[in-house]
N, CA and C of each residue as an Amber inpcrd file, in Angstrom:
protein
   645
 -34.5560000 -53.4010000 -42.6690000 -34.7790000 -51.9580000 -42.9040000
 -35.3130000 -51.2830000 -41.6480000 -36.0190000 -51.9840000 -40.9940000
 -36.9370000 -51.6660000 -39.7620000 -35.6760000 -51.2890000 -38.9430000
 -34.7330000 -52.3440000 -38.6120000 -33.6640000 -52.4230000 -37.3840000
 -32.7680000 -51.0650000 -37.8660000 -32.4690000 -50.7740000 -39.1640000
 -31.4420000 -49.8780000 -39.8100000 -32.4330000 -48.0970000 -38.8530000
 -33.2700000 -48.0090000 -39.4930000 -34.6030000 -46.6980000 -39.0180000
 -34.1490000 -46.5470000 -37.4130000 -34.3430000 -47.8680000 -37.0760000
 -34.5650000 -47.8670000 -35.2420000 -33.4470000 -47.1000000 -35.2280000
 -32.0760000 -47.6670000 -35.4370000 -30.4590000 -47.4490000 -34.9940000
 -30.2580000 -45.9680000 -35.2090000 -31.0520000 -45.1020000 -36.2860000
 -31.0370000 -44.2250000 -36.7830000 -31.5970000 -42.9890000 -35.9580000
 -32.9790000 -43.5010000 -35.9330000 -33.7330000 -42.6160000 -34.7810000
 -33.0860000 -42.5410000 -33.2220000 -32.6580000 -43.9210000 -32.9110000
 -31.9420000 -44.0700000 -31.6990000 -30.7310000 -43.0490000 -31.1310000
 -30.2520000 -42.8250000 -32.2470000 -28.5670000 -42.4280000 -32.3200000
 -28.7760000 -40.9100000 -32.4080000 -29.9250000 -40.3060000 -32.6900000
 -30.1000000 -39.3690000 -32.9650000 -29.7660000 -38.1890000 -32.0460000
 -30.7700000 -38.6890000 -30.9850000 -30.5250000 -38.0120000 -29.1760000
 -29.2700000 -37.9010000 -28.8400000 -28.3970000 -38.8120000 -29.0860000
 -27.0510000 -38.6330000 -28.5950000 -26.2220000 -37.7580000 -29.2290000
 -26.8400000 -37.7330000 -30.7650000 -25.2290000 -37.2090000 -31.3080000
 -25.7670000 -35.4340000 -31.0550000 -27.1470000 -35.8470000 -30.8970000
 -28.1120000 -34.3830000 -30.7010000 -27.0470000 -33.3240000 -29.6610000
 -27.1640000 -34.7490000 -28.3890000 -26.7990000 -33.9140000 -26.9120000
 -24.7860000 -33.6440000 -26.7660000 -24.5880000 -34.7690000 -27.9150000
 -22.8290000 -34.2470000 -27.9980000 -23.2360000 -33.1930000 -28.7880000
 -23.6090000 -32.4720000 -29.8160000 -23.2080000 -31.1180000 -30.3640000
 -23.5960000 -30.1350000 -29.4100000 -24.6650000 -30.5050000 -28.2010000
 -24.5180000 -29.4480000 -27.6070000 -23.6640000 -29.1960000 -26.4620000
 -23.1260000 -30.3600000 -26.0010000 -22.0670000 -30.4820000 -25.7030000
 -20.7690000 -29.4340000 -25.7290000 -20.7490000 -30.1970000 -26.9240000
 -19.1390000 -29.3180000 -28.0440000 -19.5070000 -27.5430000 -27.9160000
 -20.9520000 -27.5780000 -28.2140000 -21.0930000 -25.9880000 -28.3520000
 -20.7550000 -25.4950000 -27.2340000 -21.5470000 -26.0670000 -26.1450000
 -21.1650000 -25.3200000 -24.8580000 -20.0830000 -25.4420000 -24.4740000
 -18.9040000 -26.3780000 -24.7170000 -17.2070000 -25.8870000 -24.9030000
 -16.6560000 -24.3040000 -25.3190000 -17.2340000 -24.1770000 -26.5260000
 -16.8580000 -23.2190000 -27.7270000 -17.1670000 -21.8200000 -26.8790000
 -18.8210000 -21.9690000 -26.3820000 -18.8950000 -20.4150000 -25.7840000
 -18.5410000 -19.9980000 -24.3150000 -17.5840000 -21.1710000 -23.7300000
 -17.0810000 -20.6470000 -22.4450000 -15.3470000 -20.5540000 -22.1270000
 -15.2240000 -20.2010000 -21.1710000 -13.2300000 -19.9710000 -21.0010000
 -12.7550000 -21.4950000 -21.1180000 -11.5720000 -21.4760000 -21.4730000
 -10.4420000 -22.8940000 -21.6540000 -10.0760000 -22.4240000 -20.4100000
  -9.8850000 -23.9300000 -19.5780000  -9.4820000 -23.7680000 -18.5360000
  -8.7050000 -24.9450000 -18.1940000  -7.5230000 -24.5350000 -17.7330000
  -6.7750000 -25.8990000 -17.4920000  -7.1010000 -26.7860000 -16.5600000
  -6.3770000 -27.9510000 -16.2420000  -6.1270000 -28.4140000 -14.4280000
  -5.4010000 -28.1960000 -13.7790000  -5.0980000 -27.1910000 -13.9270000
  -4.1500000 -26.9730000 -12.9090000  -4.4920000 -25.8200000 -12.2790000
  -3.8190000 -25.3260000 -10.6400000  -4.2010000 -24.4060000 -10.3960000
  -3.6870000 -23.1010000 -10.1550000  -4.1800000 -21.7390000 -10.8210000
  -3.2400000 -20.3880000 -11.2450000  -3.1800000 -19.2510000  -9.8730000
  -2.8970000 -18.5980000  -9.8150000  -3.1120000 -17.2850000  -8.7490000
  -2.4640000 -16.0450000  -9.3940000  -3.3000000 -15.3470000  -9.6890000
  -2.4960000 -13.8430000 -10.5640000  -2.6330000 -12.6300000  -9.8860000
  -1.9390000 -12.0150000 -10.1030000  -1.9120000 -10.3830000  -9.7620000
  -2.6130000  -9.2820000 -10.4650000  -3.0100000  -8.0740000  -9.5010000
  -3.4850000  -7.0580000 -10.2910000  -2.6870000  -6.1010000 -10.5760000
  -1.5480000  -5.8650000 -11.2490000  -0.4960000  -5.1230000 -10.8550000
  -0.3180000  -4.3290000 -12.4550000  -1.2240000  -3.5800000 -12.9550000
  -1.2100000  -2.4930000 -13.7700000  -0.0380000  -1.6030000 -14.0110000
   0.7180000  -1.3140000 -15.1650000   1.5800000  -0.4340000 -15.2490000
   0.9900000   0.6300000 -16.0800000   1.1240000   1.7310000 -15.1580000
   0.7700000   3.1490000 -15.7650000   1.2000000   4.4710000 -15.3580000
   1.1900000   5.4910000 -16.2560000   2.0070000   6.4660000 -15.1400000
   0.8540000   7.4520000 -15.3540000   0.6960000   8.0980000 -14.0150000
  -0.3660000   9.1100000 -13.3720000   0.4330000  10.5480000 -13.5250000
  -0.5230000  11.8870000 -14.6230000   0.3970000  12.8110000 -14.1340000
   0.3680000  13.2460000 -13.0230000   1.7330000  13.8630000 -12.6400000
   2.3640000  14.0740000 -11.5060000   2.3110000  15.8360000 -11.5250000
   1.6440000  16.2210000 -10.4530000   0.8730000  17.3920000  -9.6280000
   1.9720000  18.1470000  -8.6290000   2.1520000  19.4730000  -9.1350000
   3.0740000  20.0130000  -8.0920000   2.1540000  20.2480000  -7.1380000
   2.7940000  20.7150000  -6.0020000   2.0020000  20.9840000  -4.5160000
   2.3780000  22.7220000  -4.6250000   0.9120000  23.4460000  -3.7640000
   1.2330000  24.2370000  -3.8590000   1.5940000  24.8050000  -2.2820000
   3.1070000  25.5680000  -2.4110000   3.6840000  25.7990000  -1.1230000
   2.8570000  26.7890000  -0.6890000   1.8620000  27.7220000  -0.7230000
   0.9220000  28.3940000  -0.2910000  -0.2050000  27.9450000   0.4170000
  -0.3800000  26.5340000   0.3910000  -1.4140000  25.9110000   1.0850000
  -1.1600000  26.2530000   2.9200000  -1.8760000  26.7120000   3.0690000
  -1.7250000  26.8290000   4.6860000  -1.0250000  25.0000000   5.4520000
  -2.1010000  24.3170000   5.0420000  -1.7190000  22.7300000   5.3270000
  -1.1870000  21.8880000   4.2120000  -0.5430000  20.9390000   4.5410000
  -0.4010000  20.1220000   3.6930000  -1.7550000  19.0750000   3.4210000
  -2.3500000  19.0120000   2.5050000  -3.7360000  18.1740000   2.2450000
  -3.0860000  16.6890000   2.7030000  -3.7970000  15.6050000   2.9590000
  -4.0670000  14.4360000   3.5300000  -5.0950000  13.6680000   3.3770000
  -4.9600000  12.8740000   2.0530000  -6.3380000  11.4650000   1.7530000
  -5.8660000  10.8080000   2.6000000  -7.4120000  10.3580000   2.7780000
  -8.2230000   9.1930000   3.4060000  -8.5880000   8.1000000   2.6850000
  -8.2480000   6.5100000   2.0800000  -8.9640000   6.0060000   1.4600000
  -9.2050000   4.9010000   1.5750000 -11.0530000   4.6280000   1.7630000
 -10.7140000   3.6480000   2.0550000 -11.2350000   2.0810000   1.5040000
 -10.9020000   1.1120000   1.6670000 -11.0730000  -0.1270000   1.4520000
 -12.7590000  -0.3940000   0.3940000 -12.4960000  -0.0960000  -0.8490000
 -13.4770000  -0.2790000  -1.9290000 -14.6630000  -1.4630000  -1.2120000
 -15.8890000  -1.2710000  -1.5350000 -16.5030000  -2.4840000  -1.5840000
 -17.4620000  -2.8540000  -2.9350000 -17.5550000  -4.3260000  -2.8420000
 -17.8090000  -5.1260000  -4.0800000 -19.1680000  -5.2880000  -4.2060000
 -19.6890000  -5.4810000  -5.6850000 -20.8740000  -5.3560000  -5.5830000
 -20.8830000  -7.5250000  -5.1920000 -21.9630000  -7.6230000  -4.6950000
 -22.4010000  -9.1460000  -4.5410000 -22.0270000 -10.1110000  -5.5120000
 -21.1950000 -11.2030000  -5.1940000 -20.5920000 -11.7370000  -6.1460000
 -19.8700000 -11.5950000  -6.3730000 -18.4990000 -10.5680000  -5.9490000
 -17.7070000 -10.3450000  -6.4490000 -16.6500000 -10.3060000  -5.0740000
 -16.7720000 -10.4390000  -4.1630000 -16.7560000 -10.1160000  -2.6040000
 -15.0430000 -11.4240000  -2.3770000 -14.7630000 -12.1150000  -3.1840000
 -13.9630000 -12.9230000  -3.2930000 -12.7100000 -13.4260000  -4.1160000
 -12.1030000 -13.7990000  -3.9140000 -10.4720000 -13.7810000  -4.6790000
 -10.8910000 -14.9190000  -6.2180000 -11.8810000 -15.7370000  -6.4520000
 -12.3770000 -16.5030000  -7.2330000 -12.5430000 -15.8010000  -8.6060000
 -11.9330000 -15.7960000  -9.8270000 -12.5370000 -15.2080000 -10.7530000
 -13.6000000 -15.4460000 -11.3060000 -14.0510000 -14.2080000 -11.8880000
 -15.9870000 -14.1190000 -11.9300000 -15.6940000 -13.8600000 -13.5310000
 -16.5030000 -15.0810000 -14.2140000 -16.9000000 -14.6650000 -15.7620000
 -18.3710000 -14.8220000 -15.6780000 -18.9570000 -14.0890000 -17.3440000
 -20.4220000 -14.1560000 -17.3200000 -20.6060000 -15.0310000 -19.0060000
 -21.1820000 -16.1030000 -18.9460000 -21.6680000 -16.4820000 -20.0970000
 -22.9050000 -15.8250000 -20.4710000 -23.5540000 -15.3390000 -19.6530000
 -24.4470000 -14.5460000 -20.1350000 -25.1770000 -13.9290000 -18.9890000
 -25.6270000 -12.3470000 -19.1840000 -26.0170000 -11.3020000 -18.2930000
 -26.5890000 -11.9180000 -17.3460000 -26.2510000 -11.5500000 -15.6310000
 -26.4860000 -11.5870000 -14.9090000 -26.5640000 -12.9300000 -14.5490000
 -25.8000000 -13.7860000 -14.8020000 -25.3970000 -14.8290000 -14.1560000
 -23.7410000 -15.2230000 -14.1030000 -23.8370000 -15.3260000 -12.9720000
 -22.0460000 -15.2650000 -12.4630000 -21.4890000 -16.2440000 -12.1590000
 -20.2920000 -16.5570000 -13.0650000 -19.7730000 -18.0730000 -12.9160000
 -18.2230000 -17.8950000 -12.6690000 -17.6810000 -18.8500000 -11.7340000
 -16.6460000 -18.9040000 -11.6470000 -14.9750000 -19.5690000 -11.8470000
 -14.1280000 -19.5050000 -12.2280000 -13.0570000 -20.2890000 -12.9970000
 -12.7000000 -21.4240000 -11.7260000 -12.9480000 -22.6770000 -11.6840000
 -12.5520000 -23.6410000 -11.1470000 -11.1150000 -23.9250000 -10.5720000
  -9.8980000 -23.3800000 -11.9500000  -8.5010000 -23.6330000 -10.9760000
  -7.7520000 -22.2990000 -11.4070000  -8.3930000 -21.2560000 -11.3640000
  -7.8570000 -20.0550000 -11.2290000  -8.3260000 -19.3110000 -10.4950000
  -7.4170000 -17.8980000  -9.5250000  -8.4820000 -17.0800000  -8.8130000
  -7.0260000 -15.6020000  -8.9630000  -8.0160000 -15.1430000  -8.2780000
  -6.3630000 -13.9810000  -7.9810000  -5.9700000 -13.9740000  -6.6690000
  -5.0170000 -13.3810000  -6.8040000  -4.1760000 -13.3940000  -5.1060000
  -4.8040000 -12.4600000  -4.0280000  -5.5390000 -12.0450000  -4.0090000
  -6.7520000 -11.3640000  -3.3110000  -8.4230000 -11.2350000  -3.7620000
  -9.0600000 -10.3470000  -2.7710000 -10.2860000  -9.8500000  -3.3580000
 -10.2270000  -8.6640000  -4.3520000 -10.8040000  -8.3030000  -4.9270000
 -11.0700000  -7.5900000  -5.7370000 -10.8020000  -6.0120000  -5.0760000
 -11.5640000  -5.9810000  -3.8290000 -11.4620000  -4.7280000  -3.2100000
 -10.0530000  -4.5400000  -2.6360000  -9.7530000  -5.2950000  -2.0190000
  -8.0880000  -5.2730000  -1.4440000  -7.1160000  -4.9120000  -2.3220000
  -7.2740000  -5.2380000  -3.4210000  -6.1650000  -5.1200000  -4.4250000
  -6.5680000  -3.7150000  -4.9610000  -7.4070000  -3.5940000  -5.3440000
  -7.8410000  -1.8930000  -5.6690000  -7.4650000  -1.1210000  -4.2570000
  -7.6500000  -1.2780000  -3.3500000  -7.4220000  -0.5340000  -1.5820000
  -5.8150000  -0.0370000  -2.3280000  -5.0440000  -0.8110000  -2.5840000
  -3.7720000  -1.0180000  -2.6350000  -3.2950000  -0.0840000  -3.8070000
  -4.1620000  -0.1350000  -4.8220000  -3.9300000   0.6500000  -6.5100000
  -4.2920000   1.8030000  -5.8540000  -5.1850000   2.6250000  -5.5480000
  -6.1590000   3.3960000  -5.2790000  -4.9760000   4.2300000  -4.2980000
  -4.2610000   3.9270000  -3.3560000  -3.0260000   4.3950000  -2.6480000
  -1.9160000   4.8570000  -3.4040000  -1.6820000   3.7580000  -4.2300000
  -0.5210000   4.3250000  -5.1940000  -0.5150000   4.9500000  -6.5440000
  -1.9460000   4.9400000  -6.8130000  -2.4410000   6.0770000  -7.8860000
  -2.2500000   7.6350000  -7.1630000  -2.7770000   7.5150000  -6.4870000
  -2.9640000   8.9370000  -5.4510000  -1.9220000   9.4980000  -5.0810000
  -0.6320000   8.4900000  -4.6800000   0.6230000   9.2780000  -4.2850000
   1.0100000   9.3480000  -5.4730000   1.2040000   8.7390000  -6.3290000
   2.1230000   9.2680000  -8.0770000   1.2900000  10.4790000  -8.4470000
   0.5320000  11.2970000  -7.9470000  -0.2370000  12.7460000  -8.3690000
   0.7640000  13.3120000  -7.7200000   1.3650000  13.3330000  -6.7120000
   1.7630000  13.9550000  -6.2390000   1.2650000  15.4790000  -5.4060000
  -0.1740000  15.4270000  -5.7830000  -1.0890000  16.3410000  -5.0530000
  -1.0790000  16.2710000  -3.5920000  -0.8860000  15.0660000  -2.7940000
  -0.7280000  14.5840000  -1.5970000   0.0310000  14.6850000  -0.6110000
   0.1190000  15.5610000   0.5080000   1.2290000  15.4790000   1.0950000
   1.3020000  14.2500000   1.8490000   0.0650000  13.2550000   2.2680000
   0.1530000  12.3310000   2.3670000  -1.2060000  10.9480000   2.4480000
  -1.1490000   9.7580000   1.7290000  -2.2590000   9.3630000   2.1440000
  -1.7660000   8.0280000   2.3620000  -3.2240000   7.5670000   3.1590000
  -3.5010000   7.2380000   3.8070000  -4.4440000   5.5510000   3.8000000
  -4.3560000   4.7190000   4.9210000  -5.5380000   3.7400000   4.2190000
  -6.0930000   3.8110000   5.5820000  -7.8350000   3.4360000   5.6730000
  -8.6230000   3.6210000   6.7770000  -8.4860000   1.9130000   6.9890000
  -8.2750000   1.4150000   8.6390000  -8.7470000   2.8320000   9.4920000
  -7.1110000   3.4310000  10.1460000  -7.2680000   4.5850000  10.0980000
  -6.5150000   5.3130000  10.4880000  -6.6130000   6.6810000  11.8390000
  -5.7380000   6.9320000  12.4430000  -5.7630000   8.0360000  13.7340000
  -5.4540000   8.9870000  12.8470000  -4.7830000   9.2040000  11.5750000
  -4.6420000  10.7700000  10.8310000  -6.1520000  11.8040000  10.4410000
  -5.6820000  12.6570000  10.7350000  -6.7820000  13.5280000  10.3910000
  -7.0390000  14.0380000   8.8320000  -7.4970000  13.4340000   7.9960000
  -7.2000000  13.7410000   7.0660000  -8.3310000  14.4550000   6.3250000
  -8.1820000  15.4070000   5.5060000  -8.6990000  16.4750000   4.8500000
 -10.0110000  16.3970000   3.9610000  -9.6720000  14.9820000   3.2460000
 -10.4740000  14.2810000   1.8960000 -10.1190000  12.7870000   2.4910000
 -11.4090000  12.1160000   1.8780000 -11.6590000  10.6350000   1.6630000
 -12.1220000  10.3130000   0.4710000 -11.5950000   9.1520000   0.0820000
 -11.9930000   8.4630000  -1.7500000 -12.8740000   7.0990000  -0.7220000
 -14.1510000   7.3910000  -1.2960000 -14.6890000   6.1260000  -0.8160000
 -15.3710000   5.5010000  -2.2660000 -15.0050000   4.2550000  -2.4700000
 -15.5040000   3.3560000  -3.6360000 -16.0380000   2.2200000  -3.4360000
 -17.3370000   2.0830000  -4.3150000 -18.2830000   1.1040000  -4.0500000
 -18.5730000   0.2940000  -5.7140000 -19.5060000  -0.7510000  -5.2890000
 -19.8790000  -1.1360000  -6.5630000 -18.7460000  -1.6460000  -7.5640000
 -17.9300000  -2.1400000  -6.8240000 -16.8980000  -2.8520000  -7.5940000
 -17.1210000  -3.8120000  -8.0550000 -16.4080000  -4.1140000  -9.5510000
 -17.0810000  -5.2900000 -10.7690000 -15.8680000  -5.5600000 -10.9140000
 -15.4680000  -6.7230000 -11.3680000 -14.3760000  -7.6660000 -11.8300000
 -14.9500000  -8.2400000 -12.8400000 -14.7160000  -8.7350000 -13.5890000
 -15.9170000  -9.6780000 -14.7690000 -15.3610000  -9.7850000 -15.7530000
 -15.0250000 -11.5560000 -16.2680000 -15.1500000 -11.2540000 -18.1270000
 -15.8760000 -11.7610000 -18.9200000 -16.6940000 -11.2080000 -19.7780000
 -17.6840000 -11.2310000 -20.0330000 -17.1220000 -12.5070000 -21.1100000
 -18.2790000 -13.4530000 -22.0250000 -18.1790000 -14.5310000 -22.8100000
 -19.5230000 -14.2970000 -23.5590000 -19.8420000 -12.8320000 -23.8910000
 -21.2250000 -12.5810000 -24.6110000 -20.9230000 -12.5470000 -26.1430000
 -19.3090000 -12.1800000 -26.2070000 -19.1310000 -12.5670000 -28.0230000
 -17.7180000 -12.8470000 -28.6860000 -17.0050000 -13.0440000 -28.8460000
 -15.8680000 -13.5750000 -29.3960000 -15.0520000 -12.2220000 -30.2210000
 -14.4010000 -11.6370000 -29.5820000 -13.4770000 -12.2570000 -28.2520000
 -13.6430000 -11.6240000 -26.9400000 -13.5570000 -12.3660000 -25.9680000
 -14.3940000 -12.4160000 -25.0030000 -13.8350000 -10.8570000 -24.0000000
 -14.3560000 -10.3000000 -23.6770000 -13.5410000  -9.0030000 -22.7720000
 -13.7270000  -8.7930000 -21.4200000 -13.0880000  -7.8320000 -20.8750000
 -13.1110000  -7.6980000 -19.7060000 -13.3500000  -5.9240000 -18.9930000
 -14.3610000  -6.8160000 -18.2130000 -15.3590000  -5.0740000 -17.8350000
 -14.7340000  -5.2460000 -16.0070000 -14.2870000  -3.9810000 -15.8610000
 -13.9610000  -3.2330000 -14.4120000 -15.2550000  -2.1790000 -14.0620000
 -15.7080000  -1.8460000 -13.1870000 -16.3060000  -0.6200000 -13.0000000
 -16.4850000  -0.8790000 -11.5140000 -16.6490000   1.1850000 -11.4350000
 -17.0080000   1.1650000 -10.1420000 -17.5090000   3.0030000  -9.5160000
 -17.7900000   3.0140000  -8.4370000 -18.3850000   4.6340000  -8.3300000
 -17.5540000   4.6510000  -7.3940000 -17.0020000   6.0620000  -7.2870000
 -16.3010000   6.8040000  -6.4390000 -16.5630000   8.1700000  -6.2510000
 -16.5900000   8.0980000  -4.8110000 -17.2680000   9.3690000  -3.5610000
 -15.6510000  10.0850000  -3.2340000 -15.8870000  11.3020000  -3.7750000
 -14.2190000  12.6660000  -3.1550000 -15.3880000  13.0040000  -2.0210000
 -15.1510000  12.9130000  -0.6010000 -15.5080000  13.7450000   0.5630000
 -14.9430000  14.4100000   1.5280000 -15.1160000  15.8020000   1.3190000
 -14.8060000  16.8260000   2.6010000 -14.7980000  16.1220000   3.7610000
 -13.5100000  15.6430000   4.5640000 -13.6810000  14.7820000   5.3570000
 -14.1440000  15.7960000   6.5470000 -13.6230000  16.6320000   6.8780000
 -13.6330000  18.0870000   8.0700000 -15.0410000  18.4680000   7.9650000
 -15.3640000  18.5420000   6.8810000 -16.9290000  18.7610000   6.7900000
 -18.3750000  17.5070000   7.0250000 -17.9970000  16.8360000   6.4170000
 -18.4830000  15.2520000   6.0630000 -19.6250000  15.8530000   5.1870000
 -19.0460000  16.3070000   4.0550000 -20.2290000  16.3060000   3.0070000
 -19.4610000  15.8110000   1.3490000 -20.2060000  15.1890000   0.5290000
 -19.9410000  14.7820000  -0.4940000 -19.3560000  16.1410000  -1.6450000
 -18.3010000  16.0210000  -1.8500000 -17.9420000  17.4280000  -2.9590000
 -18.5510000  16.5680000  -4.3690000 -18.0560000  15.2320000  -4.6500000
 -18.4840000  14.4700000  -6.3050000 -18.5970000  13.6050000  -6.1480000
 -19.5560000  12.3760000  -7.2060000 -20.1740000  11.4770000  -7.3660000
 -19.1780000  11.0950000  -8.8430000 -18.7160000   9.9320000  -8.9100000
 -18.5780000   9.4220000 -10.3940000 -18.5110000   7.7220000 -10.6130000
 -19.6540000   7.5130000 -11.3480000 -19.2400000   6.1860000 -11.9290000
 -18.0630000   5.9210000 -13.2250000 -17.6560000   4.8210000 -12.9490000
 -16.2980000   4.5600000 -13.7870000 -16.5480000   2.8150000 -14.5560000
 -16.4160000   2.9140000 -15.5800000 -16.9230000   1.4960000 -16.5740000
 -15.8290000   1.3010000 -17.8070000 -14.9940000   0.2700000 -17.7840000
 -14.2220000  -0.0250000 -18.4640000 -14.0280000  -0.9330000 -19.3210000
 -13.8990000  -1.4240000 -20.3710000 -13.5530000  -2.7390000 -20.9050000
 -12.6460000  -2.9860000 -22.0040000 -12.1130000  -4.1310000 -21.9910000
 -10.9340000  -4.1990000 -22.5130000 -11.0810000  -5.7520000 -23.0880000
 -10.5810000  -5.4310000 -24.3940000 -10.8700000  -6.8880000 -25.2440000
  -9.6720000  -7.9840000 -24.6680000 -10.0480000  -9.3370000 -24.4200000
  -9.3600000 -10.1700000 -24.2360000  -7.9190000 -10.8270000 -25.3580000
  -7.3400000 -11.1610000 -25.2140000  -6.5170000 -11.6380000 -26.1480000
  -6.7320000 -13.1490000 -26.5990000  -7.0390000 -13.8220000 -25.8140000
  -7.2050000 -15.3050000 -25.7860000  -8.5900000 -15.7490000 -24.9510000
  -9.1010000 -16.8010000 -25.2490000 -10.0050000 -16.9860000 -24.6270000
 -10.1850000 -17.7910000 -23.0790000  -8.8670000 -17.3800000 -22.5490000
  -8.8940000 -18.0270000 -20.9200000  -8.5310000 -17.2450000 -20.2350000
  -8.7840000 -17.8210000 -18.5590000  -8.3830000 -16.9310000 -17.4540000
  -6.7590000 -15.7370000 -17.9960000  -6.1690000 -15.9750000 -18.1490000
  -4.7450000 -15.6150000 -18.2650000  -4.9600000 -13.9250000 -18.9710000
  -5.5920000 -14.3110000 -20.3760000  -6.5270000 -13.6150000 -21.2150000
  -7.2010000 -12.7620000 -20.6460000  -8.2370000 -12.7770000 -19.6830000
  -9.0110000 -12.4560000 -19.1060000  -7.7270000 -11.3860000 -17.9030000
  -7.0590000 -11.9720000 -17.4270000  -5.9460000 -11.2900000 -16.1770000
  -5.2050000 -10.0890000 -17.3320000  -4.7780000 -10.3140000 -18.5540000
  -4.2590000  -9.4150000 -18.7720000  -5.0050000  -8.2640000 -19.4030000
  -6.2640000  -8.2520000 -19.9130000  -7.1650000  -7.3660000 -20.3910000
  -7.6840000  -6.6160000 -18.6570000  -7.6220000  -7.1990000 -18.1170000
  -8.0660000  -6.4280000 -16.2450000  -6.3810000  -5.5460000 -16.1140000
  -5.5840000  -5.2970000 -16.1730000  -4.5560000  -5.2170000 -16.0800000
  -4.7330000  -3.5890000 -16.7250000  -5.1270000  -4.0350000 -18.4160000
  -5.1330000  -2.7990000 -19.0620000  -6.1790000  -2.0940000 -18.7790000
  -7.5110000  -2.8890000 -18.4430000  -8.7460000  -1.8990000 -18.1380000
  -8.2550000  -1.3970000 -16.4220000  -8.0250000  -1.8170000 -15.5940000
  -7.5510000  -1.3180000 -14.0660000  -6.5770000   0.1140000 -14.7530000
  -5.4990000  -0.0150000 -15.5700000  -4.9690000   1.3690000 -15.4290000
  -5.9340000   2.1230000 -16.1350000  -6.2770000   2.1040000 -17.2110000
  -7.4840000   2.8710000 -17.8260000  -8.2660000   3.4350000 -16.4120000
  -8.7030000   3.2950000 -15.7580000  -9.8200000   3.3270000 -14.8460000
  -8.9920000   4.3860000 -13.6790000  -7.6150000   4.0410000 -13.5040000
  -7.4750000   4.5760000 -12.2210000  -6.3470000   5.6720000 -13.2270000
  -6.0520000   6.2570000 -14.0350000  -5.7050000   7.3490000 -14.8660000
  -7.3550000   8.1680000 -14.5960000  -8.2300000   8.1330000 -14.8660000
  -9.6430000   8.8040000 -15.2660000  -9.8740000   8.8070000 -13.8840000
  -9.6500000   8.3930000 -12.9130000 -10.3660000   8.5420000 -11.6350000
  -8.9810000   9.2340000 -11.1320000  -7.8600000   9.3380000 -11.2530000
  -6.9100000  10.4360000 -10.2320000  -6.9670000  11.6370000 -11.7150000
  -7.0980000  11.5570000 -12.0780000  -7.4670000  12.6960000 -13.1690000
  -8.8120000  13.8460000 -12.4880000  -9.6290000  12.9090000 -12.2820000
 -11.1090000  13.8170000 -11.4770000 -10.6670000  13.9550000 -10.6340000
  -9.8600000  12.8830000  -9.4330000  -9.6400000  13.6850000  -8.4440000
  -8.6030000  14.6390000  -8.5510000  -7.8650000  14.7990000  -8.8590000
  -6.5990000  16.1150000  -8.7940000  -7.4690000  17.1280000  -9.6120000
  -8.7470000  17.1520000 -10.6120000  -9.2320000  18.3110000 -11.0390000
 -10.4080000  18.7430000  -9.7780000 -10.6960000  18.0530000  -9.1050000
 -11.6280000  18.7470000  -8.0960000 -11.1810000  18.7610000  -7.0270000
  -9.7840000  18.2980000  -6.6480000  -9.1560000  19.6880000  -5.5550000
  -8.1860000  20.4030000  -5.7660000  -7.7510000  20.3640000  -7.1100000
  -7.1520000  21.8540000  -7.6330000  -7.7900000  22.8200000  -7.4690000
  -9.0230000  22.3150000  -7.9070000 -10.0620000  23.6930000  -8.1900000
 -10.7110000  24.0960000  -6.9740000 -10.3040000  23.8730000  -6.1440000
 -10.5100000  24.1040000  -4.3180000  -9.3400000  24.9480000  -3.7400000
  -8.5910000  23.9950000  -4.1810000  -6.9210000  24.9880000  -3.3200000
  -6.2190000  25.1740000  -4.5080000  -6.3740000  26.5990000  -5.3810000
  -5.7600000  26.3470000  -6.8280000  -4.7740000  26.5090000  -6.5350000
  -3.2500000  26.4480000  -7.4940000  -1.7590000  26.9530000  -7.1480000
  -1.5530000  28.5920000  -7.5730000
């Protein structure tokens, strides 16, 4: 009876440290072995802005190259099992940084307004009129509750470039529920939150320099 107790108490610790084990499976991403590389390549359509032929000049953005908040500075995808600690997917990443690939959206949001006679990416010799400068860039999918989602955000500066003074300030925060609980999951909920984000941000911008050079 003695030896039966021992085996009992013994066994206990283990089967203790496999359930926590198993749990800590349950509340993080499935991740394969193998290794992925994805794109940020959002489909959305931006309305499209006549120009007005009365403008003395043709206007000309400036924009340039987003930066990331810490941690995020890298092509590695960033999930959070829980606030403020940042973990990363082992055999998945994306095909750039975070900021590069927005540099890239952020260009072709701006020309589908068609507000533009032309823009631009810094650094550049054009003289251009306005600059979009964006900071505080987040990539992230969060694993705080089932099903797991995915948060974008970021602040963006419209500046009088001729002047060098700030015309608007806006932070931008997005999220978008995952479909599945892995990287892939995670790539296509960024996909839908990235156009969400850059609809609402060429939206502010084409309303605050309409309302400068109206038609």
């Amino acid at each position: 009876m003695r030896n039966i107790m021992r085996n009992l108490f013994g066994a206990r610790p283990v089967v203790y440290l496999l359930a926590l084990a198993l749990l800590g499976c349950t509340l993080g991403p499935v991740e394969q072995n193998a290794p992925h590389t994805f794109l940020l390549n959002p489909d959305f359509a931006v309305k499209k802005l006549s120009q007005n032929p009365q403008r003395p000049d043709p206007l000309i953005l400036l924009i340039n190259q987003p930066t990331a908040q810490a941690g995020f500075e890298t092509p590695r995808m960033a999930y959070l099992l829980r606030p403020h600690e940042v973990s990363y997917y082992a055999f998945n990443q994306w095909a750039d940084t975070p900021a590069r690939m927005f540099e890239v959206l952020l260009t072709q949001t701006m020309e589908r307004t068609g507000l533009w006679h032309a823009v631009v990416q810094a650094p550049s010799a054009v003289k251009a009129d306005y600059r979009l400068d964006c900071d505080n860039l987040v990539l992230e999918q969060q694993f705080f509750s089932r099903p797991s989602r995915l948060r974008v955000a970021m602040r963006a500066l419209l500046i009088d470039n001729k002047r060098q003074n700030v015309i608007s300030t806006r932070n931008f925060e997005i999220f978008e529920e995952a479909l599945s609980e892995d990287a892939y999951g995670g790539v296509l909920a960024a996909n839908r939150a990235a156009a969400r984000l850059l609809d609402q941000l060429a939206t502010w911008v084409s309303a605050l320099v309409t309302e400068r050079h109206p038609e």
